[in-house]
The first five atom37 places (N, CA, C, CB, O) and aatype in JSON, in Angstrom:
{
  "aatype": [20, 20, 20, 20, 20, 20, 20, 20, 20, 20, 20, 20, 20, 20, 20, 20, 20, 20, 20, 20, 20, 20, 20, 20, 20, 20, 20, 20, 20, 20, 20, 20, 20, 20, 20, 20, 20, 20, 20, 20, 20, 20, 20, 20, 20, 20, 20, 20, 20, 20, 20, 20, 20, 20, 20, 20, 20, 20, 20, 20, 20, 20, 20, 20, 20, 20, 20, 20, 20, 20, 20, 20, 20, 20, 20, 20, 20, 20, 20, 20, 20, 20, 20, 20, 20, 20, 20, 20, 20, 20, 20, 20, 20, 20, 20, 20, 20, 20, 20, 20, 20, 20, 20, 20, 20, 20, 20, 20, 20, 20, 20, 20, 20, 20, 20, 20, 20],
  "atom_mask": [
    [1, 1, 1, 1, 1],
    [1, 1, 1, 1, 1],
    [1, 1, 1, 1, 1],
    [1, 1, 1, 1, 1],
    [1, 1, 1, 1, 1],
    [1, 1, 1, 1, 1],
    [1, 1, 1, 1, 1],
    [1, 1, 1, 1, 1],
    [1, 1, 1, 1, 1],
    [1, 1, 1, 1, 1],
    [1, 1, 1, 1, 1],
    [1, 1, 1, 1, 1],
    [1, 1, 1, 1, 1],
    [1, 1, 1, 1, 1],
    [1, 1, 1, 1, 1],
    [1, 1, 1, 1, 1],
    [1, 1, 1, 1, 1],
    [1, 1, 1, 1, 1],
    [1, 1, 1, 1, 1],
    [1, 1, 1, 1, 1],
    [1, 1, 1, 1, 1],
    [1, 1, 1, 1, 1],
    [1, 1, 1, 1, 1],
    [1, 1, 1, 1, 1],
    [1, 1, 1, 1, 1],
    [1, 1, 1, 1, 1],
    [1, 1, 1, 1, 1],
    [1, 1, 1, 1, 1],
    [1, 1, 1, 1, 1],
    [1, 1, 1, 1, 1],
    [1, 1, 1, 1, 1],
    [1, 1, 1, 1, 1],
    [1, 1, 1, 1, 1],
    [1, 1, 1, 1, 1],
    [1, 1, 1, 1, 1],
    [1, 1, 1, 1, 1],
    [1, 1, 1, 1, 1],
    [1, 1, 1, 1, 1],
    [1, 1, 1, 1, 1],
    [1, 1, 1, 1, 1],
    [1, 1, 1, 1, 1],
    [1, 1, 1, 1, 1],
    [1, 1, 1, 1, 1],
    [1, 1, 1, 1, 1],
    [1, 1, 1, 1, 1],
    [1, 1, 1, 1, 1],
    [1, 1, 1, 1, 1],
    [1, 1, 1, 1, 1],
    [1, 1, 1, 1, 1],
    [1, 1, 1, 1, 1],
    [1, 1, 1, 1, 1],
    [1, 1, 1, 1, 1],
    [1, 1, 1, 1, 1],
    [1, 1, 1, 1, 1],
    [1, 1, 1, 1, 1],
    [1, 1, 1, 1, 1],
    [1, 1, 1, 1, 1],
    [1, 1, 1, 1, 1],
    [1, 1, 1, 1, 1],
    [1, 1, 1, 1, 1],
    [1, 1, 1, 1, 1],
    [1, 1, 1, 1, 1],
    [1, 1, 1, 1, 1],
    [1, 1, 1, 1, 1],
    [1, 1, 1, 1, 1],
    [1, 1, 1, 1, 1],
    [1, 1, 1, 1, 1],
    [1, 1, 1, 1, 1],
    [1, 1, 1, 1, 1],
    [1, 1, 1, 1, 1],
    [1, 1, 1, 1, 1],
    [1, 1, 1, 1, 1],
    [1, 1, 1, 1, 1],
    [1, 1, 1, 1, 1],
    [1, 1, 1, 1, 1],
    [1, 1, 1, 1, 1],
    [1, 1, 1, 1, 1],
    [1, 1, 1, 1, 1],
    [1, 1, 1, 1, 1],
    [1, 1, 1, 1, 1],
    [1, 1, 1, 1, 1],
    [1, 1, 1, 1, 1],
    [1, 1, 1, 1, 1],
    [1, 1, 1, 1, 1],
    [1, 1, 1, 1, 1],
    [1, 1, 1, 1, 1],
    [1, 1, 1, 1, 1],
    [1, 1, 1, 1, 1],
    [1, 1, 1, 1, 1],
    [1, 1, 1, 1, 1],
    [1, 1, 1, 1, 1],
    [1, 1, 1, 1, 1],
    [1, 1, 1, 1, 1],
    [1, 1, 1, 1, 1],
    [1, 1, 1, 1, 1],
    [1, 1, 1, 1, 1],
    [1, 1, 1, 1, 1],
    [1, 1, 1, 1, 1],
    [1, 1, 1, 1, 1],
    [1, 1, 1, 1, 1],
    [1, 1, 1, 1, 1],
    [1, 1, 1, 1, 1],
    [1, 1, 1, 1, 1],
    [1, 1, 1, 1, 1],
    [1, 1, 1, 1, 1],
    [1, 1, 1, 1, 1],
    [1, 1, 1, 1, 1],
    [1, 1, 1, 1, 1],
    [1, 1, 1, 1, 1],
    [1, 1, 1, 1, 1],
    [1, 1, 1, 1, 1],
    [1, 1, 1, 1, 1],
    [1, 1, 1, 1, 1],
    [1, 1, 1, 1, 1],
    [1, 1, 1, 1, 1],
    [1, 1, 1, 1, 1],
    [1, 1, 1, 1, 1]
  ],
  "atom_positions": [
    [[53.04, -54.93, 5.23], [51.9, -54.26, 4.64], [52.35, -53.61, 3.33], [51.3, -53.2, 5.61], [53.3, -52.82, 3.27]],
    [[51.6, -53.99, 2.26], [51.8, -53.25, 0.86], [51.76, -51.5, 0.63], [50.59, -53.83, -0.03], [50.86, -50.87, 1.18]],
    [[52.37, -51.08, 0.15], [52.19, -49.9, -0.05], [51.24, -49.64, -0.91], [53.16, -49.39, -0.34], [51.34, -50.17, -2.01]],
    [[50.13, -48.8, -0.66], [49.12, -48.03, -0.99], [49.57, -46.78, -2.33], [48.65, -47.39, 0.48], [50.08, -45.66, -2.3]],
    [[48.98, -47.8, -3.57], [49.94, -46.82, -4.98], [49.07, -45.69, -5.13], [50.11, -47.67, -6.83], [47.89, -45.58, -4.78]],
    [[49.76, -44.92, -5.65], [49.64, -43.16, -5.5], [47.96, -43.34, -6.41], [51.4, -41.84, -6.65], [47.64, -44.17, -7.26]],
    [[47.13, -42.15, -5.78], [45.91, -42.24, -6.02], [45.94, -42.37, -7.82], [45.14, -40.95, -5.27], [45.6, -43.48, -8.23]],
    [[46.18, -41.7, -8.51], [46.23, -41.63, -10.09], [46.09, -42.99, -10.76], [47.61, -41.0, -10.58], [45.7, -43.19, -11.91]],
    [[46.56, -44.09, -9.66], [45.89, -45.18, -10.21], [44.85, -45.94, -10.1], [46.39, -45.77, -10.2], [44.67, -46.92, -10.83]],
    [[43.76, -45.43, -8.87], [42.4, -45.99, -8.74], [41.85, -46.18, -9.8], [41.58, -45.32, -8.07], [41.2, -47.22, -9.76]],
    [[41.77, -45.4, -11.24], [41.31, -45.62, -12.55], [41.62, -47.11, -12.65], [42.01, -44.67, -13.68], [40.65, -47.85, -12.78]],
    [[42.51, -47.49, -12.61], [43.02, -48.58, -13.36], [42.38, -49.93, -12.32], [44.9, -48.44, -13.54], [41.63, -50.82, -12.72]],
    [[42.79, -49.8, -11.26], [42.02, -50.47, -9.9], [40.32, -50.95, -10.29], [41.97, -49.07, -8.47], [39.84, -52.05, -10.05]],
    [[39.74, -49.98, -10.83], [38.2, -49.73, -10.96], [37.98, -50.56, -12.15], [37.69, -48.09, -11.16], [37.03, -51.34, -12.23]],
    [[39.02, -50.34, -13.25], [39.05, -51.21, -14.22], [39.23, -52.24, -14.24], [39.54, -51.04, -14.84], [38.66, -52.95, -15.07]],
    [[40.19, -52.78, -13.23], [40.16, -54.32, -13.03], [39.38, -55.04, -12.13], [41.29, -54.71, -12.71], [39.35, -56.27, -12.19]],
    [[38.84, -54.51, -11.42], [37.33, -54.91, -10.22], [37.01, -55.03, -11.23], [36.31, -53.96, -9.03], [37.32, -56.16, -11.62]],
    [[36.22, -54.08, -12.43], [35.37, -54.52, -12.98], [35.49, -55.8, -14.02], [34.96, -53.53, -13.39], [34.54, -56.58, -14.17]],
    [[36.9, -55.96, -14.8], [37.12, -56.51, -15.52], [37.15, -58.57, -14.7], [38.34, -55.6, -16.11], [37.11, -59.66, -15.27]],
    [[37.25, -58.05, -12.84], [37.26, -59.24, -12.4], [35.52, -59.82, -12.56], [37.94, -59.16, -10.86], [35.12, -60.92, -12.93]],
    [[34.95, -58.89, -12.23], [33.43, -58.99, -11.98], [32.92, -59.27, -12.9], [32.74, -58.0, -11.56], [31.8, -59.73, -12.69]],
    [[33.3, -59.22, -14.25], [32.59, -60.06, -15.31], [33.25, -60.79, -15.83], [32.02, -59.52, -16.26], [33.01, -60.86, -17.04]],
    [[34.13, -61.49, -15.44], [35.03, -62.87, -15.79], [33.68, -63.73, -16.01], [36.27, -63.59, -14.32], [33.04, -63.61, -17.06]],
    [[33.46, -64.2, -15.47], [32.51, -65.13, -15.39], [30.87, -64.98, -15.38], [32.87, -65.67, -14.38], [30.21, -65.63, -14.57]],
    [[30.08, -63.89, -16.53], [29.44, -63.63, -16.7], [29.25, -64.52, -17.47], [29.39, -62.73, -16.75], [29.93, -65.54, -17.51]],
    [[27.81, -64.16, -18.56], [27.37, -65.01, -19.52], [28.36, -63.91, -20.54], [25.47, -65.27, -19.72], [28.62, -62.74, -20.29]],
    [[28.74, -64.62, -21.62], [29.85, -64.12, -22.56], [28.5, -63.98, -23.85], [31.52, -65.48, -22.89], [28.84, -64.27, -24.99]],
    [[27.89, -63.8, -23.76], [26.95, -63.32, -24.77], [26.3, -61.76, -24.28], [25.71, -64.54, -24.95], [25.69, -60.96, -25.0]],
    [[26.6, -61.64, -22.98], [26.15, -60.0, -22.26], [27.79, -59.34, -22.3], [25.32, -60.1, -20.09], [27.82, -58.14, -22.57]],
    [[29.18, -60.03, -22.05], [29.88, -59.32, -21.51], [31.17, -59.59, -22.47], [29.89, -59.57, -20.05], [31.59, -60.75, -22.44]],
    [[31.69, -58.91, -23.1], [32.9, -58.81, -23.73], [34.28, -59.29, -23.57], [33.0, -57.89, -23.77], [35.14, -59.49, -24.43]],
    [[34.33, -59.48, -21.73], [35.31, -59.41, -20.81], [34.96, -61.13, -20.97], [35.15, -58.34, -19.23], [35.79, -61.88, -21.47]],
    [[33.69, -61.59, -20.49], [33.32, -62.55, -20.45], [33.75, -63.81, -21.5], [32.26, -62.2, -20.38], [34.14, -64.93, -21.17]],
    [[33.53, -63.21, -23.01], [33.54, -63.95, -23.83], [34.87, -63.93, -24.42], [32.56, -63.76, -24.54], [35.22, -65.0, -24.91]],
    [[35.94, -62.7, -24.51], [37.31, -63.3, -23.93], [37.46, -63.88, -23.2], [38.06, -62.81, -23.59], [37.32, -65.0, -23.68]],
    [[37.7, -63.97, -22.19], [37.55, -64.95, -20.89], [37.55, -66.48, -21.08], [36.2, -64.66, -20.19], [38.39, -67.25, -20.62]],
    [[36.36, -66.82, -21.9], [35.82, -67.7, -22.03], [36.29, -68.5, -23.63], [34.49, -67.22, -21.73], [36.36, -69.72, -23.8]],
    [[36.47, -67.76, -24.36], [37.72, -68.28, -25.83], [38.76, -68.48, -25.39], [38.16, -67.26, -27.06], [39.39, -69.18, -26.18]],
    [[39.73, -68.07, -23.91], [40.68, -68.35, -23.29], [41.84, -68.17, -23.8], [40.57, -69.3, -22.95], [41.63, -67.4, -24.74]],
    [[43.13, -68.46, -23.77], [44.4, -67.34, -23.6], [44.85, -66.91, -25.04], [45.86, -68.04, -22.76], [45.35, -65.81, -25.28]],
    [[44.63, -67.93, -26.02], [44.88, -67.2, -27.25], [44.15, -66.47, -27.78], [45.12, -67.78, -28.08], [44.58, -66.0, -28.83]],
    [[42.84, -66.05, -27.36], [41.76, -65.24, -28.03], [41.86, -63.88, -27.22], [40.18, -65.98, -27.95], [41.19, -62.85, -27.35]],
    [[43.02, -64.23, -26.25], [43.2, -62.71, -25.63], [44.65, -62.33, -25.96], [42.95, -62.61, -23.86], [45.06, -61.19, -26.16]],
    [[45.16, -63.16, -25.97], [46.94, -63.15, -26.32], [46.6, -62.6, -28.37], [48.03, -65.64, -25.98], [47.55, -62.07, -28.95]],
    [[45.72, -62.75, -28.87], [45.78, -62.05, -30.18], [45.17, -60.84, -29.95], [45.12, -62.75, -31.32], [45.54, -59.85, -30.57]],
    [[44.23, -60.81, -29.07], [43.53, -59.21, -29.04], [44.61, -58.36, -28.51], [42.07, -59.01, -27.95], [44.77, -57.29, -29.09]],
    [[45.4, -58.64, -27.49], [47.09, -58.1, -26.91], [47.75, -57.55, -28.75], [48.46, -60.13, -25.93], [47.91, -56.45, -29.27]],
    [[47.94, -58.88, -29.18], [49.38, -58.57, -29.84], [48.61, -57.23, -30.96], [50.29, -60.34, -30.87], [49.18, -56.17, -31.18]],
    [[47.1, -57.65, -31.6], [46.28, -56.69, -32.3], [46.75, -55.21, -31.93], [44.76, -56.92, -31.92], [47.46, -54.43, -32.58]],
    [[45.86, -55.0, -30.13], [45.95, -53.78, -30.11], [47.43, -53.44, -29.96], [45.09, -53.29, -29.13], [47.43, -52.23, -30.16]],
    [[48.28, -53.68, -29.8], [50.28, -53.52, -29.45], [50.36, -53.14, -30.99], [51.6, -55.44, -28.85], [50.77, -51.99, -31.09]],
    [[50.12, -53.69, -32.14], [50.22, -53.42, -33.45], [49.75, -52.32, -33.88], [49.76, -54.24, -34.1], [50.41, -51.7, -34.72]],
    [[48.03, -51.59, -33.22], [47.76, -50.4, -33.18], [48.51, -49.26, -32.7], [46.89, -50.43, -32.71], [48.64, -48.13, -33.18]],
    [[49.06, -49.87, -31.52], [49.26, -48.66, -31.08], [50.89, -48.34, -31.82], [49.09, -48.66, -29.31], [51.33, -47.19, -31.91]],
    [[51.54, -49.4, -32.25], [52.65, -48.93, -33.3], [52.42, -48.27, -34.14], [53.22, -49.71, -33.93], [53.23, -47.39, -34.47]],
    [[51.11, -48.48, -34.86], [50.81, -47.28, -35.87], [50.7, -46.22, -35.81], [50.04, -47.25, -36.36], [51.23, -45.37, -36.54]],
    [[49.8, -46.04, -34.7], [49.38, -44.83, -34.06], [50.55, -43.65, -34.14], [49.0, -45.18, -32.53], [50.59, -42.63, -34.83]],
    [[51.54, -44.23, -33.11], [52.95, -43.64, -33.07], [53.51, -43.57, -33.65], [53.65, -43.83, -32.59], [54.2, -42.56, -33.57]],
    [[53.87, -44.71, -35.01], [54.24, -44.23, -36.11], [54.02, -43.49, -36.92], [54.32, -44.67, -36.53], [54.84, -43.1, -37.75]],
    [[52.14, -42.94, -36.78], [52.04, -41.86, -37.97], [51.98, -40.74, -36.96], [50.61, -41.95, -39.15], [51.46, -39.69, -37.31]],
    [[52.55, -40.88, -35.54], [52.26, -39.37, -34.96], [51.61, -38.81, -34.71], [52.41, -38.65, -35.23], [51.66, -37.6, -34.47]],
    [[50.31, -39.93, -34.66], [49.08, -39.17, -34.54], [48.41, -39.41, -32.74], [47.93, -39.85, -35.91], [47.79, -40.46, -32.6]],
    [[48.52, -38.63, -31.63], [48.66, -38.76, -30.7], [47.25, -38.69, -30.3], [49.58, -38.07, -30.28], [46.99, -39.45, -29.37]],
    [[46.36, -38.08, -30.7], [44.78, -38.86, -30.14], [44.6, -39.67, -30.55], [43.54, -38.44, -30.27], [43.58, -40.11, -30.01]],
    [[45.03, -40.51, -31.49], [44.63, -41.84, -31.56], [45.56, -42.92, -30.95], [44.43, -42.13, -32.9], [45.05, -44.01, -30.68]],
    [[46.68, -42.74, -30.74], [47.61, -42.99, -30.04], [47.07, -43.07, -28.5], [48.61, -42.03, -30.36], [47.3, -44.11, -27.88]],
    [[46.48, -42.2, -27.96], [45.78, -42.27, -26.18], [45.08, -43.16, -26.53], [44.83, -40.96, -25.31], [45.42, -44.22, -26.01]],
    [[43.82, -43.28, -27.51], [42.58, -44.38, -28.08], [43.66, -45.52, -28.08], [41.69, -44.03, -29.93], [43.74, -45.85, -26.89]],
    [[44.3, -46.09, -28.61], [44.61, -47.11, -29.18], [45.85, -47.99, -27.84], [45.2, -46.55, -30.8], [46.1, -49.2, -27.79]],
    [[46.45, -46.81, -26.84], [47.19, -47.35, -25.2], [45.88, -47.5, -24.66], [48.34, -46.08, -24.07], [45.75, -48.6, -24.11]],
    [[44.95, -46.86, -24.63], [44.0, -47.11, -23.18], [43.25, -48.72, -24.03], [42.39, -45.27, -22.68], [42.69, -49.31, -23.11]],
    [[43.07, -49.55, -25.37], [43.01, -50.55, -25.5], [43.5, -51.33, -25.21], [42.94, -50.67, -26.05], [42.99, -52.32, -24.69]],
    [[44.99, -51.12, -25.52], [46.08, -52.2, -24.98], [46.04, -52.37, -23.39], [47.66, -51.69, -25.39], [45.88, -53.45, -22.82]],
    [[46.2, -51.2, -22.8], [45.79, -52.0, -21.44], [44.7, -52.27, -20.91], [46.19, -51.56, -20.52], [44.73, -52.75, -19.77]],
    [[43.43, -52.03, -21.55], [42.33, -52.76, -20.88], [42.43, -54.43, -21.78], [40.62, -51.73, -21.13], [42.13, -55.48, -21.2]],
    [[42.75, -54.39, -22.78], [43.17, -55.81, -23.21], [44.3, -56.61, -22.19], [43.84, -55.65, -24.75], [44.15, -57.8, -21.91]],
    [[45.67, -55.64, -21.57], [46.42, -56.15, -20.8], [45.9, -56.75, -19.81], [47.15, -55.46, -20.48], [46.32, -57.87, -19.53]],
    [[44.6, -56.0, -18.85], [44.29, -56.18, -17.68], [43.34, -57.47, -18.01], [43.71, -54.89, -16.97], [43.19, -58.49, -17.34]],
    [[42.78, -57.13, -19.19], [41.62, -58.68, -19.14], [42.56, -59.83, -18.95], [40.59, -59.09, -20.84], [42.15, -60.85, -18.39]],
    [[44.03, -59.72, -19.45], [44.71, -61.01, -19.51], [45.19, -61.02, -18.05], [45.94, -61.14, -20.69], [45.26, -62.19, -17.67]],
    [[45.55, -60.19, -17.12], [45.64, -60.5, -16.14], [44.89, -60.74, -15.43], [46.1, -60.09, -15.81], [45.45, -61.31, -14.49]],
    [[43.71, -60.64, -15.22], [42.22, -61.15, -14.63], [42.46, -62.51, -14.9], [40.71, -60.55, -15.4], [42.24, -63.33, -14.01]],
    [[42.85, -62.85, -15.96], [42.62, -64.51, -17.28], [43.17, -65.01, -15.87], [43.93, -64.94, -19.4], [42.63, -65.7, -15.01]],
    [[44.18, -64.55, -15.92], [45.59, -65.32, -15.3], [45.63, -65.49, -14.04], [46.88, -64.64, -15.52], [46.08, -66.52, -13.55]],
    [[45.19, -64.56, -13.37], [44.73, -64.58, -12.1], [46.12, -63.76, -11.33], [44.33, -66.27, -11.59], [46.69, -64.22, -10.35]],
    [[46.49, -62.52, -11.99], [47.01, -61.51, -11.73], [46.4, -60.54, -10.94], [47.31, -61.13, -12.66], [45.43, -59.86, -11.26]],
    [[46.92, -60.51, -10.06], [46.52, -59.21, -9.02], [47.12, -57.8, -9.54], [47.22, -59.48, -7.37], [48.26, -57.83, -10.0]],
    [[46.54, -56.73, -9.49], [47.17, -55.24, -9.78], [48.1, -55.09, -9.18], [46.48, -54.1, -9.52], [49.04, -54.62, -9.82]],
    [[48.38, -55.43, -7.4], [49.1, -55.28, -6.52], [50.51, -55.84, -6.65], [48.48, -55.68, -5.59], [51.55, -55.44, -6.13]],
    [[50.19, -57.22, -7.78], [51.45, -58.06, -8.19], [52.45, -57.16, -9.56], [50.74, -59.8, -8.82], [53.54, -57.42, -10.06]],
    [[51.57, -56.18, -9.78], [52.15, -55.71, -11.2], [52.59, -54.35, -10.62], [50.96, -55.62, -12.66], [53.46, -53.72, -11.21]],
    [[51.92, -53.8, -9.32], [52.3, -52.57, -8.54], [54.25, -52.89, -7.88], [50.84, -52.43, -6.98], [55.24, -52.17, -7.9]],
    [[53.98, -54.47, -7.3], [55.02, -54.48, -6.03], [56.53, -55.01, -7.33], [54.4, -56.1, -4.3], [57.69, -54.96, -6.91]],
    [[56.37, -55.3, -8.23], [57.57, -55.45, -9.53], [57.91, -54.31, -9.82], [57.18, -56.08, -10.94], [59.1, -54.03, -9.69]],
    [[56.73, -53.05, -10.44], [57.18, -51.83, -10.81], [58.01, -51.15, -9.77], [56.09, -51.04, -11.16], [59.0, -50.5, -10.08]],
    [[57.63, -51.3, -8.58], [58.11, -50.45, -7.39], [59.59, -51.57, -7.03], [56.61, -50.29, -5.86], [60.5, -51.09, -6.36]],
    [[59.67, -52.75, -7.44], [60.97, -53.19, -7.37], [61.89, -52.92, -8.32], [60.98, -54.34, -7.25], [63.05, -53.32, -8.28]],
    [[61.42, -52.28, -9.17], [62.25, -52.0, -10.5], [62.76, -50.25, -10.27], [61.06, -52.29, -12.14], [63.68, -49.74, -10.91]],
    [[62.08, -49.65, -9.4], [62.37, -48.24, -9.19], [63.08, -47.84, -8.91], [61.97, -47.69, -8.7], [63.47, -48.3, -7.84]],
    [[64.1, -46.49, -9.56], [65.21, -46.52, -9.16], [66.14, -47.22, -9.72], [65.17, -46.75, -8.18], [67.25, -47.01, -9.23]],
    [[66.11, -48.01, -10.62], [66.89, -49.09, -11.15], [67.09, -48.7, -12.35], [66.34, -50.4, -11.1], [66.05, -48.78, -13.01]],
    [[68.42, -48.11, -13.22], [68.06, -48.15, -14.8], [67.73, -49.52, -15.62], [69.27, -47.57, -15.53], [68.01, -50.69, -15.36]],
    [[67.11, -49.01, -16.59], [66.67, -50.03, -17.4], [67.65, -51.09, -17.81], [66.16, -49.46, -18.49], [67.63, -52.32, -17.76]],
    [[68.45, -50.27, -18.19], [69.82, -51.45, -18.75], [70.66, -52.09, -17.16], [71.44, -50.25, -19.98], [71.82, -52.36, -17.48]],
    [[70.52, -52.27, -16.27], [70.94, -52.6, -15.29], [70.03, -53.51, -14.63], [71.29, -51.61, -14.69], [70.55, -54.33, -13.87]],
    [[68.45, -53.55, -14.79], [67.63, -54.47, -14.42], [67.68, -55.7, -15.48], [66.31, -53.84, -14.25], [67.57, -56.89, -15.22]],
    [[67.89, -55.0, -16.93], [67.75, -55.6, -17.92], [68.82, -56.85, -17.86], [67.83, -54.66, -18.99], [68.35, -57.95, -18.16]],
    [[70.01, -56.79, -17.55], [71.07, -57.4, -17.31], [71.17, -58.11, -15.87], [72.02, -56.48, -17.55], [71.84, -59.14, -15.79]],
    [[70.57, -57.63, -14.78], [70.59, -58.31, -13.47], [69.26, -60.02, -14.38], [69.66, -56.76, -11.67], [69.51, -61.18, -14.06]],
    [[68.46, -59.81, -15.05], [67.9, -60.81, -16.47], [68.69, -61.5, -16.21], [67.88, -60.43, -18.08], [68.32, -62.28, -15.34]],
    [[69.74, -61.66, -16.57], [70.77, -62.34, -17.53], [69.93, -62.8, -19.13], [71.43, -63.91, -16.59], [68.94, -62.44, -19.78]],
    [[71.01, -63.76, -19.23], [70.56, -64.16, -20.65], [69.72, -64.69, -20.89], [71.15, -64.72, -21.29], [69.35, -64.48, -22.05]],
    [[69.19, -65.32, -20.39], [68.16, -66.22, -20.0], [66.89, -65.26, -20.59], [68.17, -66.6, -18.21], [65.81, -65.84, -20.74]],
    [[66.94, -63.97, -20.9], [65.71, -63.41, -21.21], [65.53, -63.36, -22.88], [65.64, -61.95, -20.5], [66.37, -63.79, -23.68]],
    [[64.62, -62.92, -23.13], [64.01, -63.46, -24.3], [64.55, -62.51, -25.8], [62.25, -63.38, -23.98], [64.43, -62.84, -26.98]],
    [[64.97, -61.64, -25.41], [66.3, -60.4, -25.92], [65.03, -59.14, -25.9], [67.36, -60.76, -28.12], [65.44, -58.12, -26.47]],
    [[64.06, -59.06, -25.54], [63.49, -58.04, -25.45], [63.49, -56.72, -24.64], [62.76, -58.45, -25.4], [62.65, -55.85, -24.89]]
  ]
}
């Protein structure tokens, strides 16, 4: 049985029900939809877009726009995992395998094989 992630993330849960529930709307009513429906590069640029915002953001230090410009990137993240047919639970049970783990020690259990990021 999966572990049940700490309440603080039902937000995000609610966001992706919903973001599942209009996958397959008419893409002329639904936003989610008509990404969806331009398919992985029309979401894989709205990704790299908002990731570019939010560098700015942080680069000029400006931290309310900085919250504006993360809470895009991951509702852009989550539409691509909807795309993909990503479960929350699949992105919950990695984080929670990574816990506890320093970064540079997961990074390297990688090997080289990773992309140097």
């Amino acid at each position: 049985m999966a572990t049940r992630p700490p309440a603080d993330v039902t937000a995000l849960e609610a966001l992706q029900a919903t973001i599942r529930a209009r996958l397959d709307a008419d893409p002329e009513q639904s936003y989610v939809a008509r990404l969806h429906h331009k398919g992985t590069d029309a979401i894989l640029k709205k990704v790299g877009e908002e990731a570019a915002e939010v560098l700015l953001a942080a680069k000029n230090e400006d931290s309310v726009n900085l919250v504006h410009e993360l809470a895009d990137l991951w509702f852009h993240c989550a539409v691509l995992m909807a795309h993909a047919g990503i479960e929350p639970e699949q992105l919950y049970s990695e984080l929670a395998r990574r816990a506890g783990t320093s970064g540079l020690a997961e990074k390297a259990a990688r090997g080289q094989s990773s992309n140097g990021a």
